[in-house]
N, C-alpha and C positions, 0 to 999 in steps of 0.2 A: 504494500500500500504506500502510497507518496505521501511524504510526510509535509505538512503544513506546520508553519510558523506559528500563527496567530487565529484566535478565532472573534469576530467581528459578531457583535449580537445589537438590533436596532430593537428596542425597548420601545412599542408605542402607547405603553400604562404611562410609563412614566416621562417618555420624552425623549430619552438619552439614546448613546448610539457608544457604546462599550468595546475596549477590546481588549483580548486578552492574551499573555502569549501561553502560547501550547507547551514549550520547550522542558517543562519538568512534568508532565503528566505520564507517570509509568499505562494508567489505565490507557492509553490511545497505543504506545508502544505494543500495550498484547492487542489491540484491537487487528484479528484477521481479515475481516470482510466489513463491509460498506456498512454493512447492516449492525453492528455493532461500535463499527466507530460512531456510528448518525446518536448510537444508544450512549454512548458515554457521554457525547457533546451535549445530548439532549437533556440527560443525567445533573449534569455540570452547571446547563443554564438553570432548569426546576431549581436549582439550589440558590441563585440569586436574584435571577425573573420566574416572572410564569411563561413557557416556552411559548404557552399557546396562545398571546400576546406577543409574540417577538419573530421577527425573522433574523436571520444566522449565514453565516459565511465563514469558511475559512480557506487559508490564503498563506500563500509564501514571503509575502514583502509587507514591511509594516505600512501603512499607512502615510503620506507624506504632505496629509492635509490635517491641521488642530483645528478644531473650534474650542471655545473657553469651557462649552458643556459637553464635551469629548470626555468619557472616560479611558485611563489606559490601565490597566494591572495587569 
């Protein structure tokens, strides 16, 4: 599986547009199949939005536009 950098979640409860890097999640490393990685990221967000308010991306190259209400972690 191609490993991505960063994963990009637009928040529209609350407004915001998040990203976050991937680079120390062991759970993505075991992730074998598509179907499984979609479950960890999914996993990931429930834990700090509600998914099913949010759409999601993930991506190789950070980002090279800020806004002031950009989150990064």
């Amino acid at each position: 599986m191609r490993k991505f950098k960063y994963l990009t979640v637009l928040d529209f409860t609350s407004g915001k547009v998040c990203v976050y890097s991937l680079s120390s999640w062991k759970r993505l490393e075991m992730a074998e199949s598509a179907r499984y990685f979609n479950d960890a990221i999914e996993d990931f967000i429930n834990r700090h939005h509600c998914v099913k308010d949010c759409e999601w991306m993930v991506h190789d190259k950070k980002p090279e536009l800020w806004g002031k209400d950009l989150s990064y972690e």
